[in-house]
C-alpha positions as CSV (number, residue, x, y, z in Angstrom):
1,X,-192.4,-7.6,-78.3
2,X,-190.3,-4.5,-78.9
3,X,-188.0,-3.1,-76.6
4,X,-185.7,0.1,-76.6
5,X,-182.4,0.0,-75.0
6,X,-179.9,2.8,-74.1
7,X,-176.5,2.6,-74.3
8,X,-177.0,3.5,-70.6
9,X,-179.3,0.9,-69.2
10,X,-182.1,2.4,-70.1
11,X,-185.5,1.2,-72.0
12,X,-188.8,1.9,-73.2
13,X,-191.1,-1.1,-73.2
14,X,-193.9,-1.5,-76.3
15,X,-196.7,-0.2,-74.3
16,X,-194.9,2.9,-73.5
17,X,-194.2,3.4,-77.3
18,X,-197.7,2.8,-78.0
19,X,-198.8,5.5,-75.2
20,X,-196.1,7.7,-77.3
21,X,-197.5,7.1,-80.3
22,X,-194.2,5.4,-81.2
23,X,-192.3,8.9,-81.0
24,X,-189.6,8.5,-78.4
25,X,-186.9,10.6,-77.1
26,X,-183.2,9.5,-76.4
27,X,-180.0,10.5,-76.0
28,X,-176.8,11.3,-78.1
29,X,-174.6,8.2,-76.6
30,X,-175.1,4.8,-77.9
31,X,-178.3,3.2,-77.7
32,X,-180.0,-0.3,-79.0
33,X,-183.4,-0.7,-80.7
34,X,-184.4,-4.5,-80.3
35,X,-187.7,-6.3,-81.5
36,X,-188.2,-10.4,-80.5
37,X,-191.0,-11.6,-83.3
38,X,-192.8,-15.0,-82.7
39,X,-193.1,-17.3,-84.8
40,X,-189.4,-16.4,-86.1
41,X,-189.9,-14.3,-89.6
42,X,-188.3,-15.9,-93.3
43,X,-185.4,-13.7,-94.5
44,X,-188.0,-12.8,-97.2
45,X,-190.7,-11.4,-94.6
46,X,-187.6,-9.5,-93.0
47,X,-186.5,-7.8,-96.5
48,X,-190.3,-6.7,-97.0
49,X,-191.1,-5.6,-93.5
50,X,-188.4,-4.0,-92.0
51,X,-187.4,-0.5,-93.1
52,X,-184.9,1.7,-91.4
53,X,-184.6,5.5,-92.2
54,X,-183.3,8.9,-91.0
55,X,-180.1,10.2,-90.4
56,X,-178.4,7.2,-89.6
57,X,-179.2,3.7,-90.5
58,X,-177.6,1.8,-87.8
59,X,-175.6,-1.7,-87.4
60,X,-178.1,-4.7,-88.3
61,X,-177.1,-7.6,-86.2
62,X,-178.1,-10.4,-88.9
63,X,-177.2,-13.2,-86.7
64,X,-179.9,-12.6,-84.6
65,X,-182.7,-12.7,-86.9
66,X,-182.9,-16.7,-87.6
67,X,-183.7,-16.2,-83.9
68,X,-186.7,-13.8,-84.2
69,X,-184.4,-10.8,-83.1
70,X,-184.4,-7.4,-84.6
71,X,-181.3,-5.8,-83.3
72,X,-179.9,-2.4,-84.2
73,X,-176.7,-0.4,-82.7
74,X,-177.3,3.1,-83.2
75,X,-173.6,4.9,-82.3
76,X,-173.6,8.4,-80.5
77,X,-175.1,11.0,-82.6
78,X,-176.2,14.7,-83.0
79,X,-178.7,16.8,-81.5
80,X,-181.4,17.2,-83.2
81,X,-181.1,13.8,-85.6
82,X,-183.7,11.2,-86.3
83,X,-184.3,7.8,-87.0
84,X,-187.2,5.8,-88.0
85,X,-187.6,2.4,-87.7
86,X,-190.5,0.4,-89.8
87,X,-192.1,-3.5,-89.2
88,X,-195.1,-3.9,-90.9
89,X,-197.1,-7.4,-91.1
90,X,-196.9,-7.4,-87.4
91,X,-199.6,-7.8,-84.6
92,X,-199.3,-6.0,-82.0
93,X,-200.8,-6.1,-78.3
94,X,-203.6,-3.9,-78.0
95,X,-203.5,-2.5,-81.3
96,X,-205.9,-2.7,-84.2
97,X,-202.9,-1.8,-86.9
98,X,-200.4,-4.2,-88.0
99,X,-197.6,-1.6,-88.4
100,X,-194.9,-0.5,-85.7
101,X,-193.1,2.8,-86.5
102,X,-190.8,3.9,-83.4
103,X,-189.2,7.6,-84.4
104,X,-186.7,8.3,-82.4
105,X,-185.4,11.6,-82.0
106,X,-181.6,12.8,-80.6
107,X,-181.8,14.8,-77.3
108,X,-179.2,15.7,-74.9
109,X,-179.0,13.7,-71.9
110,X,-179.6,15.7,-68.6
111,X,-176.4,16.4,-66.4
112,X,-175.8,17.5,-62.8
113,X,-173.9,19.8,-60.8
114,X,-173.4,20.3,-57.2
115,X,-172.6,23.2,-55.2
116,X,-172.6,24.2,-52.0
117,X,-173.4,27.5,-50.2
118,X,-170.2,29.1,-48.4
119,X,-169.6,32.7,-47.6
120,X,-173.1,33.7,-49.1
121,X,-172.3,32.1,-52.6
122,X,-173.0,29.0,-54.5
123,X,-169.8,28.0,-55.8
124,X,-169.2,24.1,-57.1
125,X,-168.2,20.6,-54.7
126,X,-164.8,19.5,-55.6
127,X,-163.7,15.8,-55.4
128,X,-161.7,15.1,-52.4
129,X,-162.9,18.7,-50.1
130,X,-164.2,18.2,-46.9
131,X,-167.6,21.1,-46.2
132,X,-167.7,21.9,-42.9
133,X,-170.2,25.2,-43.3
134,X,-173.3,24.4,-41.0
135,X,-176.0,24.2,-41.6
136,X,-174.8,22.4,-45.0
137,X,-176.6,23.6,-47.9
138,X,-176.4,21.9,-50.6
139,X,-177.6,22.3,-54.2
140,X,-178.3,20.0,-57.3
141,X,-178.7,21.8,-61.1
142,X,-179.8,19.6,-63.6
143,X,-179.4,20.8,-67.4
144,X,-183.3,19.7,-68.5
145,X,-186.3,19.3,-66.4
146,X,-186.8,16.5,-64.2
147,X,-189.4,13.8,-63.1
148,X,-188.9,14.3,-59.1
149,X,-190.1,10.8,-58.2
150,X,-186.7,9.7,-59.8
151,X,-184.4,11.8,-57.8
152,X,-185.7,11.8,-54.0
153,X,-185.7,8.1,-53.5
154,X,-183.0,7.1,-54.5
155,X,-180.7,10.6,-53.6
156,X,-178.7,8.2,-50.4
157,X,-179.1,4.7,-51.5
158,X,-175.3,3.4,-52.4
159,X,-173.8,3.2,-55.6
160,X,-173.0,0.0,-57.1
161,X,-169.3,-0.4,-56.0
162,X,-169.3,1.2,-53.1
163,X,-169.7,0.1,-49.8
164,X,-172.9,1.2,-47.7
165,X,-172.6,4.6,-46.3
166,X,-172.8,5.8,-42.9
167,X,-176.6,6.5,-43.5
168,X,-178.1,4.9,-46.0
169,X,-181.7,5.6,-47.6
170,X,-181.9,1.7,-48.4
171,X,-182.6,0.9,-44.5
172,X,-185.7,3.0,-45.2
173,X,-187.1,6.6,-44.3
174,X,-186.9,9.8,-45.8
175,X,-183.2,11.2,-46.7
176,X,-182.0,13.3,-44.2
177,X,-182.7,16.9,-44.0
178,X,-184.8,19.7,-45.9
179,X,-185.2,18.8,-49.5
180,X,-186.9,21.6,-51.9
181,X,-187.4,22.1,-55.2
182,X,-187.7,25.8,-56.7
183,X,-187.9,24.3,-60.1
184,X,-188.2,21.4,-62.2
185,X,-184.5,21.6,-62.6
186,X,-182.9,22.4,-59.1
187,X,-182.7,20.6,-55.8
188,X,-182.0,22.7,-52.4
189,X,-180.9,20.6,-49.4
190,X,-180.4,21.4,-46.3
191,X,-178.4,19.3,-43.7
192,X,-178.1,21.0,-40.0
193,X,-176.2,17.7,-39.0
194,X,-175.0,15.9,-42.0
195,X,-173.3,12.3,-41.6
196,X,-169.8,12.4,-42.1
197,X,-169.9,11.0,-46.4
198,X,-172.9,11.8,-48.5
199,X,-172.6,10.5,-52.1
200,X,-175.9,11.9,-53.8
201,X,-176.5,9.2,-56.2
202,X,-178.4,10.3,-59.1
203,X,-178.0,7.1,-61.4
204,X,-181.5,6.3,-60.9
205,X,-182.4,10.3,-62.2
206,X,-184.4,10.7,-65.3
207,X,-186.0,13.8,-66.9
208,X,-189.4,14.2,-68.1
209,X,-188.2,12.2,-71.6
210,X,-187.0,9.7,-69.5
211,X,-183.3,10.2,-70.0
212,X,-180.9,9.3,-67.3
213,X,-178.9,11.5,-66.2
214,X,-175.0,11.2,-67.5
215,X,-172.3,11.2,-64.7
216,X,-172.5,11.6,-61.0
217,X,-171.8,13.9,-57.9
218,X,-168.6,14.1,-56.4
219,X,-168.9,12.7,-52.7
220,X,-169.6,15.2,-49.7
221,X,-167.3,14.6,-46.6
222,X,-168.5,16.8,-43.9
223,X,-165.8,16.1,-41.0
224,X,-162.0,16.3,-40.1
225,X,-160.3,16.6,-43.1
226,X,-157.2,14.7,-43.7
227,X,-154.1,16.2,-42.5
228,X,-150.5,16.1,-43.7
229,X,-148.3,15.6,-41.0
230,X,-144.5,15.2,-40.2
231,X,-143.3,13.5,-37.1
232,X,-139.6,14.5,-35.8
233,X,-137.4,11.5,-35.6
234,X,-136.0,12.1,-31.5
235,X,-138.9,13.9,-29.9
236,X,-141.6,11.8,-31.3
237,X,-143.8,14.5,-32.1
238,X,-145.9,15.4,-34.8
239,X,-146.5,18.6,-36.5
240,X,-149.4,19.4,-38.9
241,X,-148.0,20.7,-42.2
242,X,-151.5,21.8,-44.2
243,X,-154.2,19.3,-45.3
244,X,-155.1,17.1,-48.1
245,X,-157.6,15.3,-50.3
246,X,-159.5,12.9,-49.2
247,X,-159.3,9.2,-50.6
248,X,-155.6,9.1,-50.9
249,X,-154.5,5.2,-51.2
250,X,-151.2,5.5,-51.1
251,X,-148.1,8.8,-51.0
252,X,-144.6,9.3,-51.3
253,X,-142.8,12.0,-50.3
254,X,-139.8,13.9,-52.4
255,X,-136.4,13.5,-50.8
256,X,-136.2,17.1,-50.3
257,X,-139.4,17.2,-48.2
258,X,-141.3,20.0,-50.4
259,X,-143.6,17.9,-52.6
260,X,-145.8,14.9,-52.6
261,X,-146.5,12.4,-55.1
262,X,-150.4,11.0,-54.3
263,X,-152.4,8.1,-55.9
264,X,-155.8,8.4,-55.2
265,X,-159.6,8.5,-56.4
266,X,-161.9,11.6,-57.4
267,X,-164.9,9.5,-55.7
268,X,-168.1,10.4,-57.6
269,X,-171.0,8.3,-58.1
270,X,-171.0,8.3,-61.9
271,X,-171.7,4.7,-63.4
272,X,-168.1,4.5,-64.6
273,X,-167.1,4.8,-60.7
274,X,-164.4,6.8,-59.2
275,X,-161.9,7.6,-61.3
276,X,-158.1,7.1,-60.3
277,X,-156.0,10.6,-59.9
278,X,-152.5,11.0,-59.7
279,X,-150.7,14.4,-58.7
280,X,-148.3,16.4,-56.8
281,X,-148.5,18.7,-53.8
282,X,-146.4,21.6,-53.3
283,X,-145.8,21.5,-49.8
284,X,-144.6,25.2,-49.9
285,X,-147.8,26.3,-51.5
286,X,-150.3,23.4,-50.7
287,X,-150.7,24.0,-54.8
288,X,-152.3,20.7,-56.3
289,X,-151.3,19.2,-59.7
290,X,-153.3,16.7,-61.2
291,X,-150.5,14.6,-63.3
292,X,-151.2,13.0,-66.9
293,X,-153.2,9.8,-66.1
294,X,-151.8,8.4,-69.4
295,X,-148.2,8.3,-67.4
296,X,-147.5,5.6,-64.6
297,X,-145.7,7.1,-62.0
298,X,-142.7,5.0,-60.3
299,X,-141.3,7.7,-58.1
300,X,-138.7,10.5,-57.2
301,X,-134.8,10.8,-57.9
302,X,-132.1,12.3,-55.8
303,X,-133.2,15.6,-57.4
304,X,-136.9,15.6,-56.6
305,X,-137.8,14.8,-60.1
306,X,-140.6,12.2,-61.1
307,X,-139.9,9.3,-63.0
308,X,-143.0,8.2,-65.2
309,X,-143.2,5.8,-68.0
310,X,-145.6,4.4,-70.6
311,X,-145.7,2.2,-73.5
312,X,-142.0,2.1,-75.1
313,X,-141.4,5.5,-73.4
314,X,-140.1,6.9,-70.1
315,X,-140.0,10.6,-68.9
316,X,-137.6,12.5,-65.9
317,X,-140.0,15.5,-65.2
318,X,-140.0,18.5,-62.7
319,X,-143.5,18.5,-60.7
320,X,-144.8,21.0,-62.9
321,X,-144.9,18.7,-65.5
322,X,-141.6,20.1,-67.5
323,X,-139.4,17.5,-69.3
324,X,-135.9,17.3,-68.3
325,X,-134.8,14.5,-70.3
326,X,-136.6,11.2,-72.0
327,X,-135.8,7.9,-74.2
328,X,-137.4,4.7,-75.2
329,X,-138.3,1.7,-73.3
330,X,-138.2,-2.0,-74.6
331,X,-141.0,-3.1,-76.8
332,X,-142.3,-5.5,-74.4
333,X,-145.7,-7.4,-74.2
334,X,-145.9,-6.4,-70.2
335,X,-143.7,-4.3,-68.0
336,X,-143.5,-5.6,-64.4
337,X,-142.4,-4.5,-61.5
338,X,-140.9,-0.9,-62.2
339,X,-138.4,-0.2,-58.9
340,X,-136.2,3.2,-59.2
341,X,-132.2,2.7,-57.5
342,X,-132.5,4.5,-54.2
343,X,-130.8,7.9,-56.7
344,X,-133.7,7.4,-59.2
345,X,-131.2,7.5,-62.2
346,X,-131.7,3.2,-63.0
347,X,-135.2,1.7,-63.3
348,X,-135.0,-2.0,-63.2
349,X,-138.0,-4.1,-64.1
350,X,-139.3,-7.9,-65.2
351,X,-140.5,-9.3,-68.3
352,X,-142.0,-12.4,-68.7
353,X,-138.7,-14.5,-70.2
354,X,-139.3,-16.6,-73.6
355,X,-137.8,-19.6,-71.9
356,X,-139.8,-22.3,-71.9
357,X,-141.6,-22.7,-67.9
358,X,-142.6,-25.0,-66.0
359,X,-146.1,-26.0,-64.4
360,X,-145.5,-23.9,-61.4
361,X,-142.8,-22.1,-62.6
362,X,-142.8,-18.8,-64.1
363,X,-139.5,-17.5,-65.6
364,X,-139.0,-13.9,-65.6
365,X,-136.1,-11.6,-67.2
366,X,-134.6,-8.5,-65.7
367,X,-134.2,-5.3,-67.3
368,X,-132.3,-2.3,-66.1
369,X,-132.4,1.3,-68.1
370,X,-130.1,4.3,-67.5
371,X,-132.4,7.0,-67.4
372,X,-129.7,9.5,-68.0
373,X,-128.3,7.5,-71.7
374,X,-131.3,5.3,-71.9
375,X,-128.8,2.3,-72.1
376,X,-130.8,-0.9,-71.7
377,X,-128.6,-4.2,-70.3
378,X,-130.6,-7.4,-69.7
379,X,-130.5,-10.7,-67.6
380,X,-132.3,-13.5,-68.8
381,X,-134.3,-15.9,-66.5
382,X,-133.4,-13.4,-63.5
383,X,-136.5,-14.8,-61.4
384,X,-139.2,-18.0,-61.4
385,X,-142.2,-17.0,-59.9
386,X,-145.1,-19.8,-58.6
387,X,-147.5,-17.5,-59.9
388,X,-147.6,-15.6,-63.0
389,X,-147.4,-11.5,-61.9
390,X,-150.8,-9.8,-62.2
391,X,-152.1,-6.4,-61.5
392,X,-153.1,-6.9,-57.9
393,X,-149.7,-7.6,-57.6
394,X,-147.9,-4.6,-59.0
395,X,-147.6,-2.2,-55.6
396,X,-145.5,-5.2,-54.0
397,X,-142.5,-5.3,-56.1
398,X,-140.4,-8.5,-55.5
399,X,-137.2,-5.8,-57.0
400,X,-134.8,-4.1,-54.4
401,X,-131.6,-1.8,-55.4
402,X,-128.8,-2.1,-53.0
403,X,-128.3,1.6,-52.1
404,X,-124.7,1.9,-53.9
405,X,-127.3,1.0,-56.9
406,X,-124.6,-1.6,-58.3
407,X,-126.7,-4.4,-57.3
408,X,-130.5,-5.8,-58.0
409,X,-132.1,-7.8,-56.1
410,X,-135.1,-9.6,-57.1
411,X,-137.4,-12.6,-55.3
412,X,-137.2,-15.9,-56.5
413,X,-139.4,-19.4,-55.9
414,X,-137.0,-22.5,-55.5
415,X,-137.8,-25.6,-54.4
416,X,-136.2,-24.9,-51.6
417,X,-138.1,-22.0,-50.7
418,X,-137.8,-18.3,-51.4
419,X,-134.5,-17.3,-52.3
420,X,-133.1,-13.7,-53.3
421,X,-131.3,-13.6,-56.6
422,X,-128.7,-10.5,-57.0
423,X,-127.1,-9.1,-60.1
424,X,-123.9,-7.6,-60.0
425,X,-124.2,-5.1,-62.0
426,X,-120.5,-4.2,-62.9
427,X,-119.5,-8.0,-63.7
428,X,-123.3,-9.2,-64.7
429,X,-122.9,-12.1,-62.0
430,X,-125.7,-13.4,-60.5
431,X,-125.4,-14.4,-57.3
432,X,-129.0,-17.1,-55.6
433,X,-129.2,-17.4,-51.9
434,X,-132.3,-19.4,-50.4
435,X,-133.4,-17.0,-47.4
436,X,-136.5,-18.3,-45.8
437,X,-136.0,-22.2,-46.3
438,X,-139.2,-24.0,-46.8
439,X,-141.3,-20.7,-47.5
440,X,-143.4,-21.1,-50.7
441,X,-145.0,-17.9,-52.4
442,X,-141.9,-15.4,-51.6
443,X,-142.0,-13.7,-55.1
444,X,-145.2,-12.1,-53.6
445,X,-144.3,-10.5,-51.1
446,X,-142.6,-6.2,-51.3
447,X,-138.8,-6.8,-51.4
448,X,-136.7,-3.8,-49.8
449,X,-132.9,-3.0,-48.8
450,X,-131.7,-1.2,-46.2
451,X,-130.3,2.3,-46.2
452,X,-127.5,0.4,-44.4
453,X,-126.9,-2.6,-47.1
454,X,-127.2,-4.7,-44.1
455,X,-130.5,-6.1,-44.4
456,X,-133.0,-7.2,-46.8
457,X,-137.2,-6.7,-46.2
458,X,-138.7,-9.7,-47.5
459,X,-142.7,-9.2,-46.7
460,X,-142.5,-9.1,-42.7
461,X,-139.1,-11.3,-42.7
462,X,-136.1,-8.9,-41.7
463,X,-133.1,-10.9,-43.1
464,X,-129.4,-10.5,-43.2
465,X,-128.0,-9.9,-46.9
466,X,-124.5,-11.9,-46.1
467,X,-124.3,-15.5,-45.4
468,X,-125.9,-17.5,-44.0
469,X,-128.5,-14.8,-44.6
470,X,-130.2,-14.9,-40.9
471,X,-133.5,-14.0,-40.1
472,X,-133.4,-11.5,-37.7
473,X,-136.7,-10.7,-36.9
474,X,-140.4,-11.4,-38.3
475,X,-142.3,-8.3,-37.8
476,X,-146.1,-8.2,-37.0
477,X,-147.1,-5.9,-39.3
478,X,-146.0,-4.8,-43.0
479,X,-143.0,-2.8,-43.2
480,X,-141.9,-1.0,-46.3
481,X,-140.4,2.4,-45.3
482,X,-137.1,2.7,-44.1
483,X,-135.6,5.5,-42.5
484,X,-132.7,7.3,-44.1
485,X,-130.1,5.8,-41.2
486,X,-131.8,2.6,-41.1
487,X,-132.5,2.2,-38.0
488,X,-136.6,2.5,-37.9
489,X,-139.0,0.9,-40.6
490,X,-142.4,2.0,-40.7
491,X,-145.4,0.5,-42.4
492,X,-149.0,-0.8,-42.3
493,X,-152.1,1.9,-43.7
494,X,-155.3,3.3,-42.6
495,X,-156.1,0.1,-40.5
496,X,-153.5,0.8,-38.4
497,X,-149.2,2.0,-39.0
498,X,-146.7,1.2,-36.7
499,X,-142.6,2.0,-36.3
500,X,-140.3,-0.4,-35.0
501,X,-136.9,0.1,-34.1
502,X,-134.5,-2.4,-35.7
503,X,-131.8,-2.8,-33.3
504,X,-134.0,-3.0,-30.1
505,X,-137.0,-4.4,-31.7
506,X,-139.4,-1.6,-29.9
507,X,-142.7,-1.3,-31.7
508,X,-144.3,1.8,-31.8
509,X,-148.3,2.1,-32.2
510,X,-148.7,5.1,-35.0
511,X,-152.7,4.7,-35.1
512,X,-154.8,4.8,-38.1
513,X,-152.6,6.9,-40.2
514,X,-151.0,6.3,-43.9
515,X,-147.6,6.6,-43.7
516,X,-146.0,8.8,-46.5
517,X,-142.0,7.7,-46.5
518,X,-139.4,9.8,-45.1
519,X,-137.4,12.9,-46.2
520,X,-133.4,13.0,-46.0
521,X,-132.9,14.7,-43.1
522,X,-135.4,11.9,-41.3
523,X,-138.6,13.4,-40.9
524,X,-141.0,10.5,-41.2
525,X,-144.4,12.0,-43.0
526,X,-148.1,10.6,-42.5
527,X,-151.2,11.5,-43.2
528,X,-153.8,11.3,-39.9
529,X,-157.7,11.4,-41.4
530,X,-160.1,10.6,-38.2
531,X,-163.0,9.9,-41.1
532,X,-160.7,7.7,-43.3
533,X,-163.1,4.7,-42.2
534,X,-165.3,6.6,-45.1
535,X,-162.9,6.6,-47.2
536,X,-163.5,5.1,-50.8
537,X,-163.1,1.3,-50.6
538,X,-164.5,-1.0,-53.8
539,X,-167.3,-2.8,-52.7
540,X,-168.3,-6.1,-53.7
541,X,-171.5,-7.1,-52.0
């Protein structure tokens, strides 16, 4: 048997090579050319028999053929190239020859585009735009001509990774709407009542060579978009400031109020699957800047600058991207935990320590940088943690800077239960105090000061930061954002947000929103999407 792999997923079984005469098309990526021979062939049959030629001879996988495996690896090529690939002294199914010669020739793989029709235009779909034209017309280009019975069917049937959509073409019947094709390469549909998400899904999409198609489609939201608002901290009331993408996970807001640091997806149904974004809105403009993915972004200073940092490197930056000053991180394995002081000019983190740990105890070490000097001081075996960190956990730092930003505070797993360890920073003191007694697991939870230096977050635990450290109040939902005066927290997501008043203990029901942080005069900033039940979500099913 003889089979023809793409890098892609794709294949062309024997009897389609025979139909082709053995002459078969694919693409310039990656692909695999695999033969299984029964009985299993001498090494002497295999030096005879098996001939490889053209314009690139390929990786022979030699450990496979005392298995009866012919394996080849053909890396991405040119247009235009050929190879040709020889066993002779073979029989073959429904052949009268005893020789197998596949030629393979390099052709571009198709792509697609989609635009929609606004203002009597086709102009290109943009990840994270809501279309709210009706009737919606939509229209798909393809860059080579395409067999038809691989587009319609599958066209609303959800990706791989992605959670059913609103309507879904797997339950059955036609996709909705018109669906025409002028040509072998373009797609007009009409929708006069779209559902709220559309992701066309061309991964099933092949053209008359029997390529797939390369990439994806951006996804179609067709409702409310989301809206950026900010909610005035006596009256309660909410103004809309302009709106933003869709599939925003999670938002901060500059001290200042006029930009807005965003980490979200550009949801497309491409096999790779939606690919992360980071960037800033001008909240003056409503300009978007899509930031160097290379960067990890930990967050604003006092001067609405961004602090970003990658391997043994860290950046101050203006939102446009300019440098105001750099330097040089530790050459460390792993950096955990990045947490800015509450001015943005220290950035502490964790290391796993070289100390030796225990069974269910994972030593840590602390490390503090001044951004300004790039001065590094360290504290060795700062933290033990039940669990070793992982990248799930990284958005809930167990790090909080006291807001004079002369003490770190960082969560600890004692046998007694979760304690809070601080560092002085001017004496290099380190001060333990067990805060939930009993609790097991409290390095996982988000640590957080108050504004106030009166209280510490400690997941929903409100705590007092002098002794005898008393809890003060468990909250019922997630808090993380404190106002400036400390007197409100805010927290929870698109599942539901809420505001509680620390003194009184009032609860206030924000609704499905995602909160955003708050500014320095005390403008609290969310963003309210009525669709975000769309939203992108990874699906597992």
């Amino acid at each position: 048997m003889c089979l023809l792999e793409a890098g892609d997923g794709g294949s062309f079984c024997l009897a389609e090579l025979s139909c082709l005469d053995g002459k078969v098309t694919v693409g310039l990526e990656e692909f695999v050319f695999r033969a299984r021979l029964e009985p299993v062939p001498s090494d002497t049959w295999y030096r005879e028999n098996l001939r490889v030629e053209g314009d690139d001879a390929g990786l022979l996988r030699e450990d496979l053929l005392e298995q009866g495996t012919v394996e080849i690896l053909f890396p991405r090529g040119t247009e235009g190239s050929q190879v040709v690939v020889t066993l002779t002294s073979v029989v073959l199914p429904g052949r009268q020859d005893d020789k197998l010669t596949v030629t393979m020739r390099r052709a571009c793989e198709p792509r697609a585009t989609l635009e929609v029709w606004e203002r009597d235009v086709w102009r290109p779909v943009n990840p994270g735009e809501v279309l709210t034209e009706r009737p919606l017309r939509l229209r798909i280009r393809f860059s080579r001509d395409m067999r038809k019975d691989t587009v319609e069917p599958f066209l609303l049937m959800s990706p791989p990774g992605h959670r059913p959509m609103p309507w879904d073409a797997a339950t059955g019947g036609p996709a909705p709407g018109e669906i025409v094709w002028p040509d072998d390469r373009t797609l007009l549909w009409t929708l006069t009542d779209p559902p709220p998400l559309l992701l066309p899904n061309v991964r099933q999409a092949r053209d008359v060579d029997g390529l797939w198609v390369l990439g994806g489609l951006p996804a179609v939201y067709t409702g409310e978009p989301p809206w950026l608002c900010i909610r005035d901290p006596v009256t309660g009331r909410e103004d809309r400031v302009l709106t933003v993408p869709t599939d925003i996970r999670k938002a901060r807001i500059a001290p200042d109020g006029q930009s807005l640091l965003v980490w979200g997806f550009a949801v497309c149904t491409c096999r790779s699957g939606p690919r992360p974004v980071t960037g800033v809105i001008d909240l003056i403009t409503g300009r978007w800047r899509e930031l160097d993915p290379d960067w990890a972004y930990v967050g604003w200073t006092d001067e609405g600058t961004l602090v970003r940092i990658k391997a043994g490197r860290y950046q101050v930056i203006e939102p446009g991207q300019t440098v105001v000053y750099e330097g040089t991180l530790p050459e460390v394995d792993r950096m955990w935990f990045p947490t800015l002081s509450c001015d943005g000019s220290q950035l502490a983190f964790l290391v796993e320590s070289a100390s030796p740990s225990g069974e269910k105890q994972h030593l840590m070490d602390l490390g503090v940088v001044e951004l300004t000097t790039g001065q590094v001081t360290w504290t060795r075996d700062f933290t033990s943690h039940q669990l070793p960190p992982t990248s799930a956990r990284e958005s809930l730092s167990p790090l909080a800077w006291s807001p004079d930003g002369l003490r770190v505070a960082g969560l600890a797993d004692l046998a007694e239960g979760t304690a809070m360890r601080v560092l002085d920073r001017k004496t290099g003191t380190v001060h333990t105090a067990v805060v939930i007694a009993g609790e097991t697991g409290g390095s996982e939870y988000r640590a957080a000061w108050s504004p106030t230096g009166q209280y510490w977050l400690i997941g929903r635990w409100l705590v007092g930061t002098t002794a005898p450290h008393v809890i003060t109040r468990v909250f019922d939902f997630e808090p993380e954002w404190w106002s400036p005066d400390g007197r409100q927290v805010a927290g929870g997501g698109w599942e539901g947000a809420r505001l509680c008043h620390v003194e009184t203990g009032a609860v206030e029901e924000l609704g499905p929103v995602l909160p955003c942080g708050w500014d320095r005069t005390g403008r609290l900033y969310l963003i309210r999407w009525p669709d975000a039940v769309h939203r992108y979500i990874h699906y597992e099913p």
